[in-house]
C-alpha positions as a Markdown table, in Angstrom:
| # | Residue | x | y | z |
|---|---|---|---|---|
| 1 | Unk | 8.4 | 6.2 | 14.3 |
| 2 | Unk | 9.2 | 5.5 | 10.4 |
| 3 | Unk | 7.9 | 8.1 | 8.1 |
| 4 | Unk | 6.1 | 7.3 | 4.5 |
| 5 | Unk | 9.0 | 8.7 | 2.9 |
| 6 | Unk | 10.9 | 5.9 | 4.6 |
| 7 | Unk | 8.6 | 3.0 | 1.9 |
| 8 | Unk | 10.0 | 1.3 | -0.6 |
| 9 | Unk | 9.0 | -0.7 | -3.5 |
| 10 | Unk | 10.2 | -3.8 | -3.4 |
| 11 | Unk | 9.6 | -4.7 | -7.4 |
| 12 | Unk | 11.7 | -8.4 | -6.8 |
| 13 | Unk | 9.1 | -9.2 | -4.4 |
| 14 | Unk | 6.0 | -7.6 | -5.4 |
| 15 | Unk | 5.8 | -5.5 | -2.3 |
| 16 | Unk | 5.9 | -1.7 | -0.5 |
| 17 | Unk | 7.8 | -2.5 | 2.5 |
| 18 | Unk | 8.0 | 0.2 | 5.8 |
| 19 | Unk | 11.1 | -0.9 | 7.8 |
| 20 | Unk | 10.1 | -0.6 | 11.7 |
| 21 | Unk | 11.2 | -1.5 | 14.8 |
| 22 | Unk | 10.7 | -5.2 | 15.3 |
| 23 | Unk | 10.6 | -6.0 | 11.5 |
| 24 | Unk | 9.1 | -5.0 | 8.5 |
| 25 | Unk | 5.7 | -4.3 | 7.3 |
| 26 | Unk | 4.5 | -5.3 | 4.0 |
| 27 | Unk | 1.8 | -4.4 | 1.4 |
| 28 | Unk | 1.9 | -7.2 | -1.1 |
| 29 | Unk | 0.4 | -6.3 | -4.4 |
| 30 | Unk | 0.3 | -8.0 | -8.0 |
| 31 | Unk | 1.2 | -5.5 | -11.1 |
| 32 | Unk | -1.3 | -5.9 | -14.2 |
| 33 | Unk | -2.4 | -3.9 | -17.4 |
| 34 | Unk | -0.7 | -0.7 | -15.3 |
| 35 | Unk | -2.5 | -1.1 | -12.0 |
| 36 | Unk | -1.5 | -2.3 | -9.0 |
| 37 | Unk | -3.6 | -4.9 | -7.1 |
| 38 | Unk | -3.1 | -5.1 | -3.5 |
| 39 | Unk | -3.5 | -8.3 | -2.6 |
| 40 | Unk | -2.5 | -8.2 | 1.5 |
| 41 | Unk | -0.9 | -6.3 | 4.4 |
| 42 | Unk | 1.2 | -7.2 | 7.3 |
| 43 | Unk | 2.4 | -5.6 | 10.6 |
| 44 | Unk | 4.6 | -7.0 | 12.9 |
| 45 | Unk | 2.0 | -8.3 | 15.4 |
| 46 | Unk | 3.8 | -5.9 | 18.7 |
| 47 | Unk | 3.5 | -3.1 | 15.8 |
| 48 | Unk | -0.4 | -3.4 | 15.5 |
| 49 | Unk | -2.4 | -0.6 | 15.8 |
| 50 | Unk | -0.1 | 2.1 | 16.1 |
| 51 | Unk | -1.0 | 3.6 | 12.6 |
| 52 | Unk | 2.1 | 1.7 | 10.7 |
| 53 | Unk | 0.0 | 0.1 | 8.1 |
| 54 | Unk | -1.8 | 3.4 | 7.5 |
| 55 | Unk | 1.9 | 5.1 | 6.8 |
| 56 | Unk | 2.3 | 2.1 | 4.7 |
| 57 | Unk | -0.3 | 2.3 | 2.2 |
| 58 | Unk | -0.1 | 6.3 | 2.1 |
| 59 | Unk | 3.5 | 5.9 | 1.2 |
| 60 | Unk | 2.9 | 3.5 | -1.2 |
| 61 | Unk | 0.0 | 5.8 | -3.0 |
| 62 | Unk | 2.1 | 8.7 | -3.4 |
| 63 | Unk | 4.7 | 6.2 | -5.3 |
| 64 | Unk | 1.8 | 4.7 | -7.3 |
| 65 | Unk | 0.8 | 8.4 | -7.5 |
| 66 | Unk | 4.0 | 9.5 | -8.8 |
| 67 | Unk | 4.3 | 6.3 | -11.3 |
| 68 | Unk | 1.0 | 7.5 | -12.5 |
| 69 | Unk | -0.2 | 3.7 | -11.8 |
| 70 | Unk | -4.2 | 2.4 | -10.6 |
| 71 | Unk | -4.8 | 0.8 | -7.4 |
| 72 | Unk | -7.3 | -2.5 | -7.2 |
| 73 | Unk | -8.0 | -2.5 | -3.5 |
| 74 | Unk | -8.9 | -6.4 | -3.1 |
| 75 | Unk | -6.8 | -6.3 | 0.5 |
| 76 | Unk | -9.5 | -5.4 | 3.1 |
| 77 | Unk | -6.8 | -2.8 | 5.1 |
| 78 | Unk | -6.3 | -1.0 | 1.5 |
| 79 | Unk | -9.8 | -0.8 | 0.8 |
| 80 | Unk | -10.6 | 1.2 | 4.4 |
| 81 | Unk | -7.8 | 3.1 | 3.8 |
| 82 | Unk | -9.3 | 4.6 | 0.8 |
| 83 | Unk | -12.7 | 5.0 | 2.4 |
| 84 | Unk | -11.3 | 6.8 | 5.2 |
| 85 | Unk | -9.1 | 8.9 | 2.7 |
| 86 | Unk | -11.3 | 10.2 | -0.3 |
| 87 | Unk | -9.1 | 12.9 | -1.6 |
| 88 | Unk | -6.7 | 9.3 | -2.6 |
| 89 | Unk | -9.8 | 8.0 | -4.5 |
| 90 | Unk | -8.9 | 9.3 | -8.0 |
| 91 | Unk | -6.0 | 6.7 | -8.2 |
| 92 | Unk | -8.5 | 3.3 | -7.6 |
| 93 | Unk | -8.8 | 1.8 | -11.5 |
| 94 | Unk | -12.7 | 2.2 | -12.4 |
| 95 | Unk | -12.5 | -1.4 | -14.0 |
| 96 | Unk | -10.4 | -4.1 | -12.7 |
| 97 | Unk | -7.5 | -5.2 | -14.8 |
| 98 | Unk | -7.6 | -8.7 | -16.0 |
């Protein structure tokens, strides 16, 4: 099973990517005024609901965590994550960028 260490940022194409059996999943996410707005995320549909997405997004916040980066949560998957995960709350920008 992939790891978060095993995420990448994927600047070219605007994307954290988990490589995983069966293909890759992505968190697509637009970069403005120094926060990241996730936009959407995508499993490979066999992949579903085995946790992937969540080791997705919590790889992804420790890199925006170490960038010292926001996170706009407009992606539905990304917003639950952070409601299931309030000790990653202090990273979500308190006004979105425009």
């Amino acid at each position: 099973m992939a790891e978060t260490q095993d995420v990448r940022d994927n600047e070219g194409e605007s994307r954290y990517e988990l490589k995983v059996d069966g293909g890759t999943a992505i968190a697509a996410y637009e970069r403005r005024d120094g926060a990241l707005i996730f936009t959407h995320t995508q499993v490979p549909e066999a992949l579903e609901g085995q946790g992937i997405a969540s080791k997705l997004i919590a790889g992804a916040l420790a890199d925006v965590r170490e960038k010292g980066l926001k996170v706009v949560p407009l992606c539905e998957f990304v917003a639950g994550y952070f409601d299931r995960h309030p000790e990653e709350q202090d990273l979500l920008a308190l006004d979105a960028p425009g």
